[in-house]
N, C-alpha and C positions, 0 to 999 in steps of 0.2 A: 484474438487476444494472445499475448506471450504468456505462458503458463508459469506458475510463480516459481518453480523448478529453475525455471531457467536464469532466473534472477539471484536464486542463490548459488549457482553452478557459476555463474561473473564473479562473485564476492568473491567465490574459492580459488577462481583463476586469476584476481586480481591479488588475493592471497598469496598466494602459489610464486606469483612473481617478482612482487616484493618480499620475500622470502622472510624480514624481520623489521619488523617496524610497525607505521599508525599512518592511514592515511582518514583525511577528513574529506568531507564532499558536501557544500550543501546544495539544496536548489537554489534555485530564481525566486529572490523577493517578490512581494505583491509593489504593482506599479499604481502611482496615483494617474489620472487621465484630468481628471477635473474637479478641483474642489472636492467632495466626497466618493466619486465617482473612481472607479477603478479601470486599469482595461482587463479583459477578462483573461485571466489566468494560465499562466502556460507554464510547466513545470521546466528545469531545466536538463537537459539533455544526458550531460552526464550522471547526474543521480539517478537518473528517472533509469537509463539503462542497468544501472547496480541495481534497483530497487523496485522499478514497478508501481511507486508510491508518485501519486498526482497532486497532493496537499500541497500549502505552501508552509513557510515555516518549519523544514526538515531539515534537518543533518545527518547524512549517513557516517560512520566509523566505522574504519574493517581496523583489527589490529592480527598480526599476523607474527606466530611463533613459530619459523621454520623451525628451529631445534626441538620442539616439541610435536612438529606436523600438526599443529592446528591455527586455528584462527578462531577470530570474534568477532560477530557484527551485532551495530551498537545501531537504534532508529531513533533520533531525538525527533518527537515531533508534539502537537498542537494536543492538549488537554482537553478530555470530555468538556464539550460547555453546553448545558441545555437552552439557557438563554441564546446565545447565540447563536444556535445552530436553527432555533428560532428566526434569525435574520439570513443568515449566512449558508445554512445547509449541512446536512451529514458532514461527520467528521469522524475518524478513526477513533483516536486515542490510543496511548502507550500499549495498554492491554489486549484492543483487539489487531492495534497493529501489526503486533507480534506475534498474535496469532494468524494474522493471513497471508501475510508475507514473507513469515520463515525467519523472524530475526529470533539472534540470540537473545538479544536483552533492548530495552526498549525504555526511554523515559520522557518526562515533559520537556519541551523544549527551553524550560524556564531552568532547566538545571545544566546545562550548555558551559556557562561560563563558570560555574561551580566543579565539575567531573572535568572538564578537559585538561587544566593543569595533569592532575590525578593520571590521568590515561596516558598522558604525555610523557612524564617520568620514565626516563629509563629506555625510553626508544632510543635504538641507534640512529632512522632517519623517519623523518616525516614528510608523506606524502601530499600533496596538497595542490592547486591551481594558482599560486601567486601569481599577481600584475592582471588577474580579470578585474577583480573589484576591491578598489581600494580600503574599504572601508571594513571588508571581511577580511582583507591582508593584516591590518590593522588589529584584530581583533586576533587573529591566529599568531601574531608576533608579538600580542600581550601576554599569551597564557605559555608561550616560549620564553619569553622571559618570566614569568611566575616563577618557570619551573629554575629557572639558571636562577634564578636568586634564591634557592635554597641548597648549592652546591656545597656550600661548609657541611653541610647534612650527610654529603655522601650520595645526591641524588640528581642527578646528569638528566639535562634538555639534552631531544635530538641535534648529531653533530652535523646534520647535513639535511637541507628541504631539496625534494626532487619532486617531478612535475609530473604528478600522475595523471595527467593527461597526456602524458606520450606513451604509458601501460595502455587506456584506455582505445586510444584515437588505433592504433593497431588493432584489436577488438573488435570496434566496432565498423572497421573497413570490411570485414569478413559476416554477412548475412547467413544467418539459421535458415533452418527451413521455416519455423515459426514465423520470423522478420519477413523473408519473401510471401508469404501467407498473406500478410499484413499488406504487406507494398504492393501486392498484386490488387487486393480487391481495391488500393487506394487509386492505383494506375484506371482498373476499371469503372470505380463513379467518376475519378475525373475525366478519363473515356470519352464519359457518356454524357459528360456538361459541355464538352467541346461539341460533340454530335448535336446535342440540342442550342446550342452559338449559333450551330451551322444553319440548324434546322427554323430559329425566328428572327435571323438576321434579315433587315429589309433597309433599302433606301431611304433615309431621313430618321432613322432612329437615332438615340444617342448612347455613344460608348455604354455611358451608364446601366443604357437598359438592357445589354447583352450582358455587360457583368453582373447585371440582377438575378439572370437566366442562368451564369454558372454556379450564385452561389445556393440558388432555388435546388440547381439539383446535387452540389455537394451534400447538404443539409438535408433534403431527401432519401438517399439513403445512406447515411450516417455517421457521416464525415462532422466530425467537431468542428473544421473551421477551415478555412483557405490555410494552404499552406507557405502562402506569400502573398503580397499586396498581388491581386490581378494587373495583368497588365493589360489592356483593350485599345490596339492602337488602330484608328484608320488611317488610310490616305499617309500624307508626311509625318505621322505621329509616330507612324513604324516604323522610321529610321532614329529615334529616339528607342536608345538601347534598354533603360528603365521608364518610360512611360509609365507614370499612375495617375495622372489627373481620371483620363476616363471620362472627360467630360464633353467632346466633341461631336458634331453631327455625323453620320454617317453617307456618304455620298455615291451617287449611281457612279459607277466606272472606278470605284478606288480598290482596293484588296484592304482588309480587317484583318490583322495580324493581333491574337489573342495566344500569351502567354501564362497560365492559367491552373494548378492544382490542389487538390485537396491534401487537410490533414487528416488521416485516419489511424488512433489510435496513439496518437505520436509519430507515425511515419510521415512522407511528404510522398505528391508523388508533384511531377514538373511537366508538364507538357507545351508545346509550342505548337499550332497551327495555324495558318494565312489563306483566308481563300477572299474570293469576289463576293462583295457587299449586293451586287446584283446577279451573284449566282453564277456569273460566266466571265473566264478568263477571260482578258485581251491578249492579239499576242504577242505582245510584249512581257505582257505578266505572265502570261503561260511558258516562255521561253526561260525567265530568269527561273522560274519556280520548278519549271524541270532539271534546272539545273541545281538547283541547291537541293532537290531530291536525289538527285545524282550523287551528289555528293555525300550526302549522308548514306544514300545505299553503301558508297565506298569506304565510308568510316565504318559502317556497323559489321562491314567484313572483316573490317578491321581486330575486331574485339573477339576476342581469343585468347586461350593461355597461351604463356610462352611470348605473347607480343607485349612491348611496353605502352606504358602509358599513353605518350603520345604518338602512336601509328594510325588512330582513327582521324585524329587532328592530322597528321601529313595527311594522310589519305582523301581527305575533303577538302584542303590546302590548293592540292596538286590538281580533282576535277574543278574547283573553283578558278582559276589560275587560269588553268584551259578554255573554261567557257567566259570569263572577261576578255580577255584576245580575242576568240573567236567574235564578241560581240560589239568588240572596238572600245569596250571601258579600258583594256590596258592594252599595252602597245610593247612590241619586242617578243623574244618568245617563253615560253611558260620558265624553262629554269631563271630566268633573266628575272622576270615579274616576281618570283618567288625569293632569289636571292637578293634582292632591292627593296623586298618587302612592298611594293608599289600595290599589290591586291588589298594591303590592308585598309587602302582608301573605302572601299564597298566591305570588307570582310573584319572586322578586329580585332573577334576577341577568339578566345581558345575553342575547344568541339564539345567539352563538357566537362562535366563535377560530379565529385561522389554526391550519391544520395543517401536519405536511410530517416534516424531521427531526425539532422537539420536537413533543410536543402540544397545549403551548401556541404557537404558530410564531414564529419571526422574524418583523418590518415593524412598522411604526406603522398605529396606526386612523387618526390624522386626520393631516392637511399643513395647515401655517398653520393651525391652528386651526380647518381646517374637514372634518368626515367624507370622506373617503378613499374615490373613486369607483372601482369594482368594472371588473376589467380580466381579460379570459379569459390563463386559465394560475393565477390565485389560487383557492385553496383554501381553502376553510373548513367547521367545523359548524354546523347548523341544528339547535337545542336549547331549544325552547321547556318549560314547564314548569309545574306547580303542586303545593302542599305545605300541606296544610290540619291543623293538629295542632288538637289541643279547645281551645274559648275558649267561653262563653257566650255569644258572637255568630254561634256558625257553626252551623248546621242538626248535628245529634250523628249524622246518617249519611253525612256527609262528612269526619268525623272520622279523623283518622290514614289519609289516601290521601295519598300523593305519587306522580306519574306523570311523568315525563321523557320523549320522546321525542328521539332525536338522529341524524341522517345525516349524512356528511361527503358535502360538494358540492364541485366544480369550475367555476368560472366561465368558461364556454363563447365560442365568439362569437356563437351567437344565442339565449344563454339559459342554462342550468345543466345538469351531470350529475350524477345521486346515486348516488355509487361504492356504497352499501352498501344498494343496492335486494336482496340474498339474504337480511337478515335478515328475519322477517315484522313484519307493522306495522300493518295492519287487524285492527280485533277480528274480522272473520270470518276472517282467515287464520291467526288465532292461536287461537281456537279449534277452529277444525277442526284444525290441527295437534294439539292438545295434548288435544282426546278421541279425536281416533285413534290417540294414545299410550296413555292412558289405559285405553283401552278395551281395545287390545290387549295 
């Protein structure tokens, strides 16, 4: 867990940067699923980072008096209700919110559109996430005009809304030691449900039932929830880049390409693994799969201070490149395949993304315009790939493979860590595993 310390050490820095003004934050509404039915609950990213607060129905306010060197943070949220809490579950309230979580001042959330004119007054700008949700823009560009309709008074709405989510998304590109805490043990149960994929995968099961087995052992040991739809693709399902059906057979001689992690604590982690449905490469599938491990070896050299963003993606580009020539998917020589773009038939999308709160992370790739150089504490995946469906031009026994391999790394100060070294990832580690299942 992030220790509540460090929740209010954000406010201050987000204090700190907006130097004079109000910035608002709320969470993630509650969603309907069906007729009374909800989906369950997931607080929103950016609050949840200021704040540590999981409830729905909150509003964070930092207001911030640089000429005075202080700040104020404000928790609007959900009133004791004993009846309900009866259906619904523990709930903080104003009172003990503020006492566990370090807020200044704390009230119902039923006094929101009452106090926020009030707080507004007199800021020179306010901070805010406009164009996410309509309906909260709307509401935040009420109580802005409240406040401008009382200017005969003497009493000035802010002149200027800026997006504090670009204070924010900077932030939270740079992982604590606390966040890697987090994202490590999250890296290692989901590890350990890819190991166990490996370990009850058989011939004629269906998707379904492997994906039953990852989230058995997320929720075992204590992961709140997948941290993205699973994806469980056999056979030609894993050249489908989002697969979620998951609903397919699995068949003797295909490769099960399982894209797959948990949520712990709010962190994500992401993992990507492909092995043989009956335990042993072909070689065919063994050919392409050393090669997309190749590849990622050369990306994850990649990842270093000092290097930009994309040198892990060149780096897996340029072995992938080399090994379709070699294998007759592409024709000419590698700078030629590369500057033609012609790999991206079999390869298409980028080598990775931040991680952290979402799975896709907060930050920008590039500043001015130029790739965004690699700083220890940033987090990311290393997720090279290839996806060969039948064309008349492709050799007919490389036909319907797609193979992903993905680790999430930590950008170190003299190099990288790869938080999800438990899952296995060499074909002889994934084999031996999965005939001594087999077998036994």
């Amino acid at each position: 867990m992030i220790p509540v310390k460090s929740f209010s050490e954000r406010r201050q820095d987000v204090a700190s940067q907006m130097r004079k003004g109000i910035a608002i934050i709320p969470t993630a509404p509650e969603r309907v699923r069906n007729r009374d039915a909800h989906y369950p609950y997931r607080f929103d990213s950016y609050f949840y980072y200021l704040t540590g607060f999981s409830e729905p129905e909150a509003v964070l306010v930092v207001v911030a008096e640089s000429d005075k060197g202080t700040s104020k943070n404000i928790l609007f949220c959900r009133e004791k209700n004993a009846e309900r809490e009866i259906w619904d579950g523990f709930r903080y309230g104003p009172d003990a919110a503020r006492e566990a979580f370090g807020f200044d001042e704390t009230y119902p959330i039923g006094k929101l559109d009452e106090m926020l004119p009030r707080l507004l007054a007199g800021q020179p700008s306010l901070y805010c996430a406009l164009g996410h949700d309509t309906e909260w823009d709307a509401r935040v560009l009420g109580w802005v005009n409240q406040v401008r309709q009382q200017s005969r008074s003497g009493i000035t709405a802010p002149a200027e809304i800026r997006d504090v989510r670009l204070l924010l998304d900077e932030m939270r590109l740079f992982k604590s030691t606390e966040e890697l805490q987090v994202m490590h043990r999250a890296a290692e149960i989901s590890g350990g449900a890819h190991r166990r994929a490996m370990q009850k995968t058989r011939p004629g099961m269906g998707e379904y039932e492997v994906e039953a087995e990852l989230l058995h052992e997320f929720r075992r040991h204590g992961a709140q929830a997948p941290a993205y739809t699973s994806i469980v693709a056999g056979g030609a399902n894993a050249c489908v880049l989002h697969y979620v059906e998951n609903n397919a057979m699995l068949k003797d001689g295909d490769l099960l390409l399982i894209d797959a992690g948990c949520e712990l604590d709010g962190y994500a982690a992401d993992i990507t693994r492909t092995f043989p449905v009956n335990g042993k490469f072909s070689p065919a599938q063994r050919d392409l799969y050393q090669l997309v491990l190749s590849a990622q070896a050369a990306a994850i050299a990649e990842v270093k201070p000092g290097n930009t963003w994309d040198a892990p993606h060149n780096a897996a580009v340029q072995v992938l490149a080399q090994g379709f020539v070699d294998f007759g998917l592409c024709h000419g020589n590698v700078d030629e395949v590369i500057q033609t773009e012609d790999y991206k038939r079999f390869y298409m999308h980028r080598t990775g993304h931040w991680l952290g709160l979402d799975v896709h992370d907060a930050g920008e790739y590039k500043c001015n315009g130029e790739w965004r150089p690699l700083h220890p504490g940033m987090t990311l995946t290393v997720e090279p790939g290839c996806y060969i469906r039948p064309a008349d031009n492709v050799p007919s026994h490389f036909w319907n493979i797609g193979i992903r391999i993905e680790d999430d790394v930590v950008v170190t100060e003299t190099g990288c860590e790869v938080l999800t070294s438990t899952a296995p990832k060499t074909v002889a580690e994934i084999e031996e595993l999965m005939q001594h299942q087999h077998n036994g």
